[in-house]
C-alpha positions in Angstrom: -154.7 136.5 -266.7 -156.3 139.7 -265.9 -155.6 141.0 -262.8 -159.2 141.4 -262.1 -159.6 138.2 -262.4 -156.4 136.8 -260.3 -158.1 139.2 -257.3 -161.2 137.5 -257.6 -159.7 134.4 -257.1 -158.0 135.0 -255.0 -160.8 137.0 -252.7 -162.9 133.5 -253.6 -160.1 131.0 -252.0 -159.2 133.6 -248.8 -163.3 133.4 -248.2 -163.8 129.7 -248.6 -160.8 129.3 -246.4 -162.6 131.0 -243.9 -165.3 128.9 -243.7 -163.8 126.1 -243.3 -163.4 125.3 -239.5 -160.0 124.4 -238.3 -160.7 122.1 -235.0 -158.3 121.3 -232.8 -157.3 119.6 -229.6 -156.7 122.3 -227.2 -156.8 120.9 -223.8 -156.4 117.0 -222.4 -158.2 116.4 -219.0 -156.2 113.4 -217.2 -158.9 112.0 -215.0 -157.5 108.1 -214.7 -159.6 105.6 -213.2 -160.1 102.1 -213.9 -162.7 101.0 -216.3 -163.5 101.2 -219.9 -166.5 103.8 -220.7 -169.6 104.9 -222.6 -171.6 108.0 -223.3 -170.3 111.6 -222.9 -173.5 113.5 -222.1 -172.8 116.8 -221.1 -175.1 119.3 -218.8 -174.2 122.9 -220.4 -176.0 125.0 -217.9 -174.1 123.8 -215.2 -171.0 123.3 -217.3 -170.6 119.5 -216.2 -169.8 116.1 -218.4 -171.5 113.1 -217.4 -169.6 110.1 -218.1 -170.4 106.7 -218.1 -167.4 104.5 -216.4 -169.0 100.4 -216.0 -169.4 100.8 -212.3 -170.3 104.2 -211.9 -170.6 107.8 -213.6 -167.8 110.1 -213.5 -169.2 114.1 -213.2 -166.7 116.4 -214.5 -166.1 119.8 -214.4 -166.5 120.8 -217.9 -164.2 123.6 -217.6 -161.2 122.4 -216.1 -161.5 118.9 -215.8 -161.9 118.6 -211.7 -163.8 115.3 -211.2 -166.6 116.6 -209.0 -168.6 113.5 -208.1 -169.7 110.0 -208.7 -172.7 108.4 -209.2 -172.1 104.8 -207.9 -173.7 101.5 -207.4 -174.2 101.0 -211.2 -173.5 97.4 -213.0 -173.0 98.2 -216.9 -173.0 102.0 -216.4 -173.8 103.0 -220.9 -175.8 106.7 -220.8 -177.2 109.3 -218.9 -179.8 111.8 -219.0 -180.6 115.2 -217.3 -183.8 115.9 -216.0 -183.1 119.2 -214.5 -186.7 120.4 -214.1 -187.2 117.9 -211.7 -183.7 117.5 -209.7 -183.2 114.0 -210.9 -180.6 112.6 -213.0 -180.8 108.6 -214.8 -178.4 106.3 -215.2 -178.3 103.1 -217.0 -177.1 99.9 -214.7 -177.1 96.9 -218.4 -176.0 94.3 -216.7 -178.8 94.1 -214.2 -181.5 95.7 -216.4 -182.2 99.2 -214.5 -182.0 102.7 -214.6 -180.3 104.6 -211.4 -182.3 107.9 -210.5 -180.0 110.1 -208.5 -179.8 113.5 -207.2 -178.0 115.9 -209.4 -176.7 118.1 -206.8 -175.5 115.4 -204.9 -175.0 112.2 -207.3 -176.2 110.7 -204.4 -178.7 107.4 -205.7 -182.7 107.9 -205.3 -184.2 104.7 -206.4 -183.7 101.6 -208.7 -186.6 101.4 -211.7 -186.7 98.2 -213.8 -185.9 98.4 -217.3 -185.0 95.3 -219.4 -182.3 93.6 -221.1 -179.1 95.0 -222.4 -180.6 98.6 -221.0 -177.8 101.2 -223.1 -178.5 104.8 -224.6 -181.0 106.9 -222.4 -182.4 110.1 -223.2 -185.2 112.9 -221.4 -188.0 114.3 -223.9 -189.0 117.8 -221.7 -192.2 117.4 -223.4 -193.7 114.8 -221.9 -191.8 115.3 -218.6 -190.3 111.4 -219.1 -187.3 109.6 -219.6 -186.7 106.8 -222.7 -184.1 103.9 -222.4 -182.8 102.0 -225.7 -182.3 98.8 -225.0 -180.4 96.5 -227.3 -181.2 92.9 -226.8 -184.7 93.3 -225.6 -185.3 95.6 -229.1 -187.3 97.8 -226.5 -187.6 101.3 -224.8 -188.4 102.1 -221.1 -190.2 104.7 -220.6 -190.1 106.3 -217.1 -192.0 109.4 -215.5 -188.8 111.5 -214.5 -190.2 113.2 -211.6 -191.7 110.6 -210.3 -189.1 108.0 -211.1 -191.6 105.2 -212.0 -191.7 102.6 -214.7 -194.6 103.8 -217.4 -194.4 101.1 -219.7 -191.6 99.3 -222.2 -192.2 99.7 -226.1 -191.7 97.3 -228.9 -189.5 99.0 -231.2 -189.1 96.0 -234.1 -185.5 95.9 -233.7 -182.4 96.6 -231.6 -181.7 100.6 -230.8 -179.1 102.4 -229.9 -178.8 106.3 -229.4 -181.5 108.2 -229.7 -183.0 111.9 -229.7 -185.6 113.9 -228.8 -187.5 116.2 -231.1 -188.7 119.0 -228.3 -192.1 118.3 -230.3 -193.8 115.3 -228.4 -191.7 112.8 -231.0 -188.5 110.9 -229.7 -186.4 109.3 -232.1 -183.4 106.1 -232.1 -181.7 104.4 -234.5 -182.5 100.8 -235.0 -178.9 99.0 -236.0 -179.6 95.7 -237.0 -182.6 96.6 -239.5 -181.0 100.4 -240.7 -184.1 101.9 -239.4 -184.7 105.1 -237.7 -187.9 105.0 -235.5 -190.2 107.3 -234.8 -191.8 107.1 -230.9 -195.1 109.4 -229.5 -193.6 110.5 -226.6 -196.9 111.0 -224.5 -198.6 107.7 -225.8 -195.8 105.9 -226.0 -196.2 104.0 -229.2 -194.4 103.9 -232.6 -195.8 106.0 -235.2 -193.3 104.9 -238.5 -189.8 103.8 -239.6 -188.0 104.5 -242.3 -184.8 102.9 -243.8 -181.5 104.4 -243.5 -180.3 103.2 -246.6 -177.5 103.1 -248.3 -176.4 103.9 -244.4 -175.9 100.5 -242.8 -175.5 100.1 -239.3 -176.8 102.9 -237.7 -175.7 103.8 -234.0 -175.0 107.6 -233.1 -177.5 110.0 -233.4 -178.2 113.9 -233.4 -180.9 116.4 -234.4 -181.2 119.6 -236.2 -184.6 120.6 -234.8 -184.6 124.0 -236.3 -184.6 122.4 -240.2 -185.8 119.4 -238.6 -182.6 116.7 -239.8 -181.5 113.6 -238.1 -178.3 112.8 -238.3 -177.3 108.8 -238.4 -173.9 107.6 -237.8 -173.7 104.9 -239.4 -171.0 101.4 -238.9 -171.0 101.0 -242.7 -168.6 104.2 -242.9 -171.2 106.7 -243.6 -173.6 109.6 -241.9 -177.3 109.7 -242.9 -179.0 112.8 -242.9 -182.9 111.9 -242.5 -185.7 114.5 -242.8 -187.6 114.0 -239.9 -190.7 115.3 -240.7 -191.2 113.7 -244.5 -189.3 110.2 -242.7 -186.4 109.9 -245.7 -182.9 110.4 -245.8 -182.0 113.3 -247.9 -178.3 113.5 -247.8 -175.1 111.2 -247.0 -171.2 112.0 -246.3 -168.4 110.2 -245.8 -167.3 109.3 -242.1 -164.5 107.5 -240.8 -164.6 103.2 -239.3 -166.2 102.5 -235.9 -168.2 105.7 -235.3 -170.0 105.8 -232.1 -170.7 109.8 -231.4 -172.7 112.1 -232.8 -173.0 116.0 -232.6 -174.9 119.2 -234.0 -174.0 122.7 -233.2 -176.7 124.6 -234.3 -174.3 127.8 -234.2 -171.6 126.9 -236.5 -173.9 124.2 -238.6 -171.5 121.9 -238.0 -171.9 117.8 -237.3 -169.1 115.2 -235.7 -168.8 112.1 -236.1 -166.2 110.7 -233.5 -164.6 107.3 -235.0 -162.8 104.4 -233.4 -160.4 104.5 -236.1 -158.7 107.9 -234.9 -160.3 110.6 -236.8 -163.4 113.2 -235.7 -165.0 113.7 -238.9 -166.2 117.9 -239.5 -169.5 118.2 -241.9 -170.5 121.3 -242.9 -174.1 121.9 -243.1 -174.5 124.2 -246.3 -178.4 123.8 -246.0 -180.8 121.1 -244.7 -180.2 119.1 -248.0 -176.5 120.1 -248.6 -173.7 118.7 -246.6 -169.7 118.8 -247.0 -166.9 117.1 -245.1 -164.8 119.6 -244.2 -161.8 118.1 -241.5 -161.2 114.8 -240.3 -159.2 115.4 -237.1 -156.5 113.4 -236.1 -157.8 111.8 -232.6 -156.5 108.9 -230.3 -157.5 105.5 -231.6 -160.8 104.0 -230.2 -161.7 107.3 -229.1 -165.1 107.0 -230.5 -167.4 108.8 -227.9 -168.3 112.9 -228.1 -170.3 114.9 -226.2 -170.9 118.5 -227.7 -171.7 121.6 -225.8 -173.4 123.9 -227.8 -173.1 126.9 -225.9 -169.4 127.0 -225.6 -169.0 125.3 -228.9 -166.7 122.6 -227.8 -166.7 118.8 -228.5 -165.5 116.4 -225.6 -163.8 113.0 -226.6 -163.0 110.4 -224.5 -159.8 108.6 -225.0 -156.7 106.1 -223.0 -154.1 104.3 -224.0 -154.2 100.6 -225.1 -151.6 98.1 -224.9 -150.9 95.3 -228.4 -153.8 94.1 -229.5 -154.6 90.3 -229.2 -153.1 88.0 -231.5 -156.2 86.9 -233.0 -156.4 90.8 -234.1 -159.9 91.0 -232.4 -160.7 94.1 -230.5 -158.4 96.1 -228.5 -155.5 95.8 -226.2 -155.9 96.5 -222.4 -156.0 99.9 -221.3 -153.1 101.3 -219.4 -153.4 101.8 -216.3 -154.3 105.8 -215.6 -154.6 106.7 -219.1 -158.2 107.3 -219.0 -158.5 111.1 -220.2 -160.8 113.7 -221.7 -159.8 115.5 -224.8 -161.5 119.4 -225.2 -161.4 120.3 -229.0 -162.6 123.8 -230.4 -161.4 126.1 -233.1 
């Protein structure tokens, strides 16, 4: 072969190399505590996580992993938002159907609004200044002034949600699992405008946005990611994912999504352009640990993870987590 040729190939594989990210684990946060756990949501301005534990929520410095606080008095603690215009931060209580406003300089609780049943993923629109629940059994959303801390209304949504986004644009979004649907909500009046099937994604449950090409990005049970054009309501693009997903991430920086899977891998796509995606890495990770929250100014992904004894004979679910083992994981490139 030429050596004109061999040069060029070999300038071509040096370049792709390049950009192709190399994540890794580069720091484990041991944090303990009993309880199993939920949504990672972190607050990048003041560098905290905000992390969902059954009976309470866990606030973490994002940095080095120094617990800072706890929001308590929860019952089925699932999400969080940040409403930081207003002080106030919201928590999800399932078990007794309502959403814990609290201080978020303090943690210290506020007040106790009224959702409704099986009240999970929870999410703040800045638009329209208010605060959206998904919750499962009811098929609903509560919607909730944030600086106020009052009930507005709940919203039929057709089917049962799970996480959600907002658009920034007066439009909040959620997946719908049992139907495949992805929902489109007017955040100001409250009301579905349109669905749209996620098909051949099946099972949709984590969620993230792309608002600058406007993509949704569906993580879906049936082993796939959905990339949905937000503004024509399709999906336009699908990639592989690994088993049990249950977090989703975009950084708008590096074009990259996760996919954080219960079957031990964080799955790396590569957004090429809006319509053009490529798997990239599937990380090695702790088993089960299937929650993320991404930072996009410092660029780093935050999984949850423990340690789980044999699982039951029956081969249902997992074993019980050791005692202690709850920790976070901090993976960058």
């Amino acid at each position: 072969m030429p050596r004109h040729l061999i040069l060029a190939l070999v300038v071509s594989a040096g370049t792709l190399a390049a950009q192709i990210p190399t994540y890794r684990i580069t720091h484990t946060y041991s944090l303990g505590g009993d309880g199993s756990w939920d949504y990672i949501v972190p607050d990048p301005p003041r560098h905290r996580l905000f992390i969902a534990r059954q009976t309470r929520v866990m606030v973490v410095d994002a940095n080095n992993g120094q617990l800072l606080g706890e929001v308590t008095g929860i019952q089925g603690a699932h999400g969080t938002a940040i409403a930081a215009s207003s002080g106030h931060g919201f928590a999800t209580s399932g078990r007794d159907r309502t959403v814990v406003m609290f201080d978020l300089e303090t943690y210290k609780a506020l007040s106790r609004i009224p959702a409704a049943e099986d009240a999970d993923a929870i999410i703040y629109d800045v638009v329209s200044d208010r605060v959206f629940t998904f919750n499962g059994d009811a098929h609903s959303s509560t919607v909730i002034d944030a600086r106020a801390g009052t009930l507005v209304t709940n919203i039929p949504l057709g089917g049962k949600p799970e996480y959600g986004a907002s658009a920034g644009d007066g439009k909040v979004y959620a997946n719908l699992t049992d139907t495949s649907e992805v929902v489109e909500i007017d955040a100001r009046n409250a009301t579905v405008l349109r669905r749209w099937s996620t098909a051949p994604c099946r099972q949709p449950v984590a969620m993230a946005i792309d608002t600058a090409a406007h993509r949704l990005f569906s993580g879906c049970r049936s082993g796939l990611l959905a990339v949905s054009d937000y503004q024509a309501g399709k999906v336009v693009a699908t990639a592989q994912i690994g088993a049990g997903v249950d977090g989703c991430g975009f950084d708008p920086a590096t074009k990259d999504v996760f996919a954080s899977n219960a079957d031990g891998t964080l799955t790396v796509i590569h957004q090429h352009s809006p319509d053009e995606y490529q798997v990239v890495q599937n990380l090695e990770t702790p088993t089960f640990a299937r929650n993320l929250g991404l930072d996009p100014t410092t660029h780093r992904v935050f999984l949850a993870a423990a340690k789980f004894g044999p699982a039951p004979s029956d081969g249902r679910g997992r074993g019980p987590m050791e005692p202690g083992s709850f920790s976070v994981l901090v993976i960058e490139k």
